[in-house]
N, C-alpha and C positions, 0 to 999 in steps of 0.2 A: 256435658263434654262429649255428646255424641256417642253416647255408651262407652267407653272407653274407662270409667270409673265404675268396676261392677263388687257386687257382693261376691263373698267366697268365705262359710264356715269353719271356724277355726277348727284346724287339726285336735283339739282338744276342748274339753270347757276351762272357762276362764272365769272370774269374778270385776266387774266392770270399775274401772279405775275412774280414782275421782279426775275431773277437770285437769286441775293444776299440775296433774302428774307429770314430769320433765321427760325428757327422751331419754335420759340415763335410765332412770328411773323404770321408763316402760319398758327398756329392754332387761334391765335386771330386777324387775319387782316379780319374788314370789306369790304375788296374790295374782299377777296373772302369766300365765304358763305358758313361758312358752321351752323349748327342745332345748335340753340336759342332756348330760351325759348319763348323770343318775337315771333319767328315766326309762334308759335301755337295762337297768338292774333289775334280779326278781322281787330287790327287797329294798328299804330303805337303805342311805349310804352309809349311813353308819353300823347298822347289822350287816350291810354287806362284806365293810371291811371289816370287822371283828372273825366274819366267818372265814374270808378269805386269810387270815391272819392267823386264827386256830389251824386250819385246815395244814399251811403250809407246815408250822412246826412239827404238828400232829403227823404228818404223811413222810415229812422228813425222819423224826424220830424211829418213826415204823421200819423208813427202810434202812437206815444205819443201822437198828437192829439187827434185822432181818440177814443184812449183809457181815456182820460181825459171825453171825453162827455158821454163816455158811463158809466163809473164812476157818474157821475152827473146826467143819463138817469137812472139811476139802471139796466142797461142791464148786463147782464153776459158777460165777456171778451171772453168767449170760443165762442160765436157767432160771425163770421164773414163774411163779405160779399165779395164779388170775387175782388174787389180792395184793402180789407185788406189781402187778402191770397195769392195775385200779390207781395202784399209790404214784406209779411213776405219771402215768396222768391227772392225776390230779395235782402233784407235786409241780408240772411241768405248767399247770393251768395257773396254781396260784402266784407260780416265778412271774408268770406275762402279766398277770392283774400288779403286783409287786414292783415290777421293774419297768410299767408303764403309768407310775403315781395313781399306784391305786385303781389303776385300767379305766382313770377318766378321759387321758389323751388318746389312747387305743378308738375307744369306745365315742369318743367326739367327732373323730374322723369318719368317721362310716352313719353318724347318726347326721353332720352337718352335709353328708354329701348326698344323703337320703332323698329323692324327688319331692317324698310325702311332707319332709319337713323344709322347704326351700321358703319359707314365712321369712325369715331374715337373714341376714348378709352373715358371715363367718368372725372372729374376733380379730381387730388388728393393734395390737398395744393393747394398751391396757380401756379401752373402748369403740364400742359396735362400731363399724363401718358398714353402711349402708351403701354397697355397691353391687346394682341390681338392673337389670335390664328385665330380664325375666320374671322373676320375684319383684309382687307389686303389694303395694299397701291398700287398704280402700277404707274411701269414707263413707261416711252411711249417710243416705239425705239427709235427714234431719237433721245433722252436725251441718248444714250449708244454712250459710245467712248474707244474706245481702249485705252489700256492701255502702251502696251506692254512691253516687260520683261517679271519678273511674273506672270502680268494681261493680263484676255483674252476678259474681257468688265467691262465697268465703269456701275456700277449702282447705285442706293440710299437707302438705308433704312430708318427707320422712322428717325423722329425728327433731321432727317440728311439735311434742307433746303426745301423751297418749290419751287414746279415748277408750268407750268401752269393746271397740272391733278394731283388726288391723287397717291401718291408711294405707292406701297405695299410690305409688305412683307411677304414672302412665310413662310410653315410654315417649312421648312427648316433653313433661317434667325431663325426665332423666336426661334428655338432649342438652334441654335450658340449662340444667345443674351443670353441663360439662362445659357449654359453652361461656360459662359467667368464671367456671374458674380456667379456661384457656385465655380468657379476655376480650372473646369476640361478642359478647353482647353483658354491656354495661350494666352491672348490679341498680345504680340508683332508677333505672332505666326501665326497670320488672311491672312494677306498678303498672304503667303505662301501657306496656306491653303484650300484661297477659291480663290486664281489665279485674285482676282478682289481688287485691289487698293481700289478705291472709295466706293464701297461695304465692303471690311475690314474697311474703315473709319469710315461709318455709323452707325455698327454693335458696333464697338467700342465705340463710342460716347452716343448711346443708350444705352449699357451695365455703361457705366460712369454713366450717369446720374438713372441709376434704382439702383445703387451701391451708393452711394449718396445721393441720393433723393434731388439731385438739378442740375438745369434748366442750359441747355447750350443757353440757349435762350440769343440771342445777339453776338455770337460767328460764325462768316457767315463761310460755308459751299461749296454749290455751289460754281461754276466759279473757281474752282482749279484744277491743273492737277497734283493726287497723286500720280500717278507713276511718274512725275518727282524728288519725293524726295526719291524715292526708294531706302534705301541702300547706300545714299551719304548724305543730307541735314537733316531729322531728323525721327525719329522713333516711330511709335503710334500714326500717327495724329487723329486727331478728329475735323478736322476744321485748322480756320486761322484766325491771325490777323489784317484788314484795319488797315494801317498807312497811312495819306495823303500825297503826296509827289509833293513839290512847285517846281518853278524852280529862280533862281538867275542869273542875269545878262542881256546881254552876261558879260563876263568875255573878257578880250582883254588881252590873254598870250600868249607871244611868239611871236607876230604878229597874231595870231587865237584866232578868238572867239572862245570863247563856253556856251553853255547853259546851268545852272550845276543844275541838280536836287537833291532835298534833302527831304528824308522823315524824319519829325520831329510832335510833337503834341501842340510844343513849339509857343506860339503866338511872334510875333515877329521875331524871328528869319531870316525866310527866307527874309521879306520887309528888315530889318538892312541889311544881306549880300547885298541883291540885290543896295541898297545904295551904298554901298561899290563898287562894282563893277562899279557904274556908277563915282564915280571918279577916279576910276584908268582907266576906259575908256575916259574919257574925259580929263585926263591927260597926255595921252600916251601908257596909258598899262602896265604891270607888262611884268619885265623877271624871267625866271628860272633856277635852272641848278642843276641836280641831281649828287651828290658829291659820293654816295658811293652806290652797289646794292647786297644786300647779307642776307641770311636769314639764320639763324643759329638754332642751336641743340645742346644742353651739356650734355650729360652723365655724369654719376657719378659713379666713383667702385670704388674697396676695393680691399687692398694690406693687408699682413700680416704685415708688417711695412713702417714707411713713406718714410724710403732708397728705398724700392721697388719703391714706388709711385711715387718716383721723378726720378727714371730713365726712368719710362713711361714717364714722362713731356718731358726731356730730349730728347728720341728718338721722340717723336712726332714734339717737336720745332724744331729738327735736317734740315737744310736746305736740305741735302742731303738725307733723307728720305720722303720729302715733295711729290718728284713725284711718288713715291711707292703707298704714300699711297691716291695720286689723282687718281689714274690709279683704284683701288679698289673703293672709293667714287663713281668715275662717272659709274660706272656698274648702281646705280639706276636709272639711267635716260639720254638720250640723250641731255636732257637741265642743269644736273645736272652740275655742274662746282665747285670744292674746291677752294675755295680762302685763307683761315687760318684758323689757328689753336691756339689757348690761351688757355693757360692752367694752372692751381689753385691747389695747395698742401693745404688740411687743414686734416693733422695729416698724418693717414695710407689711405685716401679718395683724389680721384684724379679728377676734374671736369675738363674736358676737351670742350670747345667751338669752335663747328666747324663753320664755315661760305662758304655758297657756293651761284652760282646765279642761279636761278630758272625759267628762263625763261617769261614768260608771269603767270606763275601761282603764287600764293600766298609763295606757297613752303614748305610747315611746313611738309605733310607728303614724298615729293620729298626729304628734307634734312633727315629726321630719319629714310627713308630704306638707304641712305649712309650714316648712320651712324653705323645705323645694319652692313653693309657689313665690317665696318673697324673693328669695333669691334670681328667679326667672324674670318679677318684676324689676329689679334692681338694676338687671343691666342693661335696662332704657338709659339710664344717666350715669351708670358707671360702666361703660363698656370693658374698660381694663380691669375691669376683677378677677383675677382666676380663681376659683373657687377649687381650695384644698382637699377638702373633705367635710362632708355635712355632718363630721363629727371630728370636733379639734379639743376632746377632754376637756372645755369649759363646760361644758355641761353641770354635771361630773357622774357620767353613767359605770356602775359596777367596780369603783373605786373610791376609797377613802379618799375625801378631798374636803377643803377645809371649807371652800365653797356651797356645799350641797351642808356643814354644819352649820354657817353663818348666815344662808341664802333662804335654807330649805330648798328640798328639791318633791317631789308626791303632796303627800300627806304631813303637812304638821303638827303634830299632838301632844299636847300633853295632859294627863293623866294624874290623880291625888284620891288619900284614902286616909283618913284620919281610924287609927287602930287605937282600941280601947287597951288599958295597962294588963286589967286578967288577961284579955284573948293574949298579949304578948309572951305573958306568966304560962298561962295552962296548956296555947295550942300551940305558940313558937318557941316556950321554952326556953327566954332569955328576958333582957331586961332592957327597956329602954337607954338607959344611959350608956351600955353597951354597945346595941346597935347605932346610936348617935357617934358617938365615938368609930367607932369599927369603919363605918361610911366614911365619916372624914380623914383616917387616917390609908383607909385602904382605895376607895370609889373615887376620891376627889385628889388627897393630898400624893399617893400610889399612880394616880395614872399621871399625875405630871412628872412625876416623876422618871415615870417610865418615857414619857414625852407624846403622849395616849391622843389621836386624834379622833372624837365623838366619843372613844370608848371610856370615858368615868362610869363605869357601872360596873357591877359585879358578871353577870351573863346574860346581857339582854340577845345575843345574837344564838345562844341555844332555844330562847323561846320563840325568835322572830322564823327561823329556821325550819321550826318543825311546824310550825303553822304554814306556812311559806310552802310547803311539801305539801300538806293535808290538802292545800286549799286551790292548788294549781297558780303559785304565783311564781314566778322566776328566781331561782335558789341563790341565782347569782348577784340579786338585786339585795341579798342579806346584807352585803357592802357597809353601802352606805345606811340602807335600812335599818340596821343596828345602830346607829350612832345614837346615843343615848344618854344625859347626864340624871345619877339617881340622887335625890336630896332625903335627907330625915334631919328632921327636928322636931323636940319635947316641944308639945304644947300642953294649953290648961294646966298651967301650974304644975307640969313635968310626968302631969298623970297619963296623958297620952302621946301617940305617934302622929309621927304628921310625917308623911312618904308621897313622894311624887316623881317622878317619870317623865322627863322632856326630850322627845324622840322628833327632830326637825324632817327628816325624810322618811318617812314608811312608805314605800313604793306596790300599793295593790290595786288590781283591778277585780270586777265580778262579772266580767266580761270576756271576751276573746284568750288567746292563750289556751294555757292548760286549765280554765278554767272550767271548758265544755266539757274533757272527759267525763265520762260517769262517775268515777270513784272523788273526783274532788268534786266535781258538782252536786254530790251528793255530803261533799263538807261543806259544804258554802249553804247548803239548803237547810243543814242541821246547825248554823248558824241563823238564818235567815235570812243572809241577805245575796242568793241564788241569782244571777243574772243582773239587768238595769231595772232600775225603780222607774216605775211605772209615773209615779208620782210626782218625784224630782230628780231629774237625771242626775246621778254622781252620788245620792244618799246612801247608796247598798256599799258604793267602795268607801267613802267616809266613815259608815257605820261598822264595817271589816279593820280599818285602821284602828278605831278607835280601842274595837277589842283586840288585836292586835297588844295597843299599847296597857291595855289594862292586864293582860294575860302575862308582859312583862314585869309588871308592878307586882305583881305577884310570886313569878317567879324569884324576880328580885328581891322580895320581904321573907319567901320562904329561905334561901340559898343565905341571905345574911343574916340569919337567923340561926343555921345549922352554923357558921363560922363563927358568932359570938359565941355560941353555947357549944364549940368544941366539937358535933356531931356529925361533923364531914365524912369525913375519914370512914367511921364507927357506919355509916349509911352508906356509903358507898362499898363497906365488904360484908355486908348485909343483903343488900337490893341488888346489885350493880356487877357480882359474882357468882356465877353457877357452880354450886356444887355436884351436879350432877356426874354421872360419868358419865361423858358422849357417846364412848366407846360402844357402851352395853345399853343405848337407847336406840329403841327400833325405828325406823323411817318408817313415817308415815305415809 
């Protein structure tokens, strides 16, 4: 940056703060030091005020004495001798430490206004404000990383994370900060603008919190890679959210283990899966088998009358126009593939549901450029279409809809694990005829009641969830992805379980999305199926569904397990409650 970013040793030593340290955090963390009031004391604050405390009584007492005999002496008060004019100073010194709380406010003013100590901004509320023209922060090169794309170097602004040196910011920064919250240069805008990712971040976050006038403090910073969400994952960061992310099992599908991580904030959750998992291993294992692979898209337009609309229907269900108009759809993509077409008359409006397979990736915008494309074909011979919108909820994306249970919508699967009677006895702790029972009155005959669409299960969308987070899949896609019907029934002469799991849309990809980040591509990897199969396109997201639905089934036998045998409750104010006291735990 043209020297404009230089080193400058700290007024003191400091002990080097971890990564994740937040900007709350770096301004008021003890381990690194920065200008106290205490530090203008000769002694620690607490000897300090004890002394200033004895001192005042001590000095006081001496001289009401003192004044009592001379009172009684007839001496005049205004005579005194160099041990009462010791006392009245001192007496007079401890009133100012006393009647200035303790002479931290006294002593803040003169130490905040100090040249030597101009390192950061003054206190405004109840957190730092960084407002600094003068007073700069600095990064140290080696805290700079490329970006690329866009970005041409990663750097920091204020209150954007602590490292182990002060950041600074140039008074270039400082212009931008002012200008983003005047309005005259557009926050989504930074990126672009100043070519640095991590630096737009900062800039922005600072600008939030001076627009506001409250504290991102607590909202970790550092240890992210901004250009990785450049223009694909989300826009305007200012930071990121820790989710802690467990692992459950093995899982024993298919004949393969696997180790299924799940980020959730949920107590319990991941120990119950993890249960779960250990009887279906020690019973044999679950199988799978993915029934249907198709991600779909519905447009919606508009005819001048419903004759018109339904001869669209018509031509599109036409068998003998089917290849026409696959030949057009797979233009958006080499993985793109039309599987069908359904299609819905309500009035003069024509909803059309396409479904195609997608390869290894999730597929949502793979499926709506072939949709664009047929569309753009179509109105060679349907001039008068208006085209509503290239999403008219036939789909049925990110919404419970009875369509995407009856249709499928992703991944179709279902999942089965035959549980031996001991594993039910010594590891679930209840009893088959129970859990048989329990299922039917609660999972199947309970959700009609309720009037339950996909959801007849106990909690399939906590497991699909936290997976769904670990794994960079779309959190919002839990929807429909949760839909799930759980069955149990006594087999072999009632001696065992027979449990299965039919989840008609599981919507994942191993591809695009949040899938590339590091922290979930490093869940996806510790699954194994990290990226597109090399092999056969679409095996890594099928393979991901599958555990997906097996990591359900588990969760599901462990959770109805705790509910036949009473131990909900009893686990949940065991695991699920901290008894700690917050108060008196130190931040780390």
């Amino acid at each position: 940056m043209d020297g404009r970013r230089r080193r400058r040793p700290s007024s003191s030593p400091s002990k080097p703060l971890p990564p994740s340290t937040t900007a709350g955090e770096l301004l008021l963390s003890s381990d690194h030091h920065y200008p106290k009031a205490s530090d203008a004391l000769p002694l620690p604050l607490c000897l300090t005020n004890a002394v200033f405390l004895a001192l005042f009584f001590s000095v006081a007492y001496f001289l009401l004495r003192r004044w009592r005999e001379k009172i009684r002496d007839s001496t005049p008060l205004h005579v005194v001798t160099l041990s009462e004019l010791a006392a009245l100073v001192a007496l007079l010194a401890s009133l100012i430490y006393l009647l200035g709380f303790f002479g931290i406010g006294l002593v803040q003013s003169f130490v905040s206004r100090s040249p030597a100590r101009q390192d950061i901004g003054g206190l405004s509320g109840p957190w730092h404000v960084m407002e600094q023209e003068e007073d700069k922060f600095i990064i140290k090169e080696e805290d700079r990383e490329g970006c690329g794309g866009a970005c041409t170097q990663c750097t920091v602004g204020p209150l954007a994370g602590a490292l182990s040196t002060f950041i600074s910011l140039t008074e270039e920064d400082e212009e931008v900060i002012k200008s983003v919250v005047a309005g005259t240069t557009l926050s989504y805008s930074l990126e672009s603008k100043l070519g640095d990712c991590k630096r737009a971040a900062a800039i922005r976050r600072e600008a939030v919190q001076r627009m506001t006038g409250r504290s991102m403090e607590g909202l970790a910073f550092e240890g992210f890679d901004y250009a990785s969400i450049l223009g694909q994952c989300c826009e305007m960061p200012i930071g990121y959210v820790q989710v802690p992310v467990g692992v459950a099992g093995p899982l024993l599908l298919d004949g393969i283990e696997y180790v299924v991580p799940m980020a959730t904030t949920e107590g319990c959750l991941v120990a119950s899966t993890n249960r779960g998992c250990k009887a279906i291993n020690t019973s044999g294992g679950a199988t799978s088998v993915v029934l249907r692979d198709g991600m779909t898209r519905a447009p919606v337009v508009r005819f001048g009358s419903a004759k018109r609309a339904a001869e669209l229907k018509l031509f599109l269900e036409d068998p003998s126009n089917f290849d026409t108009i696959s030949v057009v759809f797979n233009r958006s993509s080499r993985f793109a593939r039309l599987q069908d077409i359904r299609c819905a008359v309500a009035g003069k409006n024509l909803y059309m549901r396409f479904m195609c397979s997608t390869g290894d990736a999730m597929g949502m915008n793979m499926v709506s450029k072939g949709v664009q494309n047929v569309l753009d074909f179509l109105r060679t011979d349907f001039p008068d279409m208006d085209v509503i919108g290239i999403s008219g909820n036939y789909c049925s994306d990110k919404k419970p809809a009875a369509i995407n249970w009856i249709e499928g919508r992703g991944k179709s699967v279902v999942c089965e694990a035959v549980i031996k009677e001991e594993v039910v006895q010594k590891v679930l702790k209840t009893t088959i005829p129970a859990l048989v029972e329990l299922n039917m009155l609660k999972n199947l005959a309970g959700s009609a009641m309720a009037g339950a669409l996909g959801g007849f299960n106990a909690h399939a969308s906590n497991i699909v969830s936290a997976i769904y987070i670990a794994t960079g899949q779309d959190p919002a896609q839990n929807v429909e992805s949760s839909h799930c019907i759980t069955m149990m029934e006594a087999v072999n002469d009632g001696k065992d379980l027979h449990i299965s799991v039919s989840m008609p849309s599981i919507e994942v990809g191993t591809v695009g999305g949040g899938t590339q980040l590091a922290s979930q591509s490093a869940c996806l990897n510790l699954l194994g199926v990290k990226g597109a199969s090399q092999d056969s396109p679409g095996l890594n997201s099928r393979l991901l569904a599958t555990i997906v639905a097996g990591a359900v089934l588990a969760g599901e036998l462990s959770l109805m397990s705790a509910l036949a045998a009473g131990q909900l409750v009893k686990s949940h104010m065991k695991y699920n409650r901290s008894s700690r006291d917050v108060s008196k735990m130190a931040c780390q």
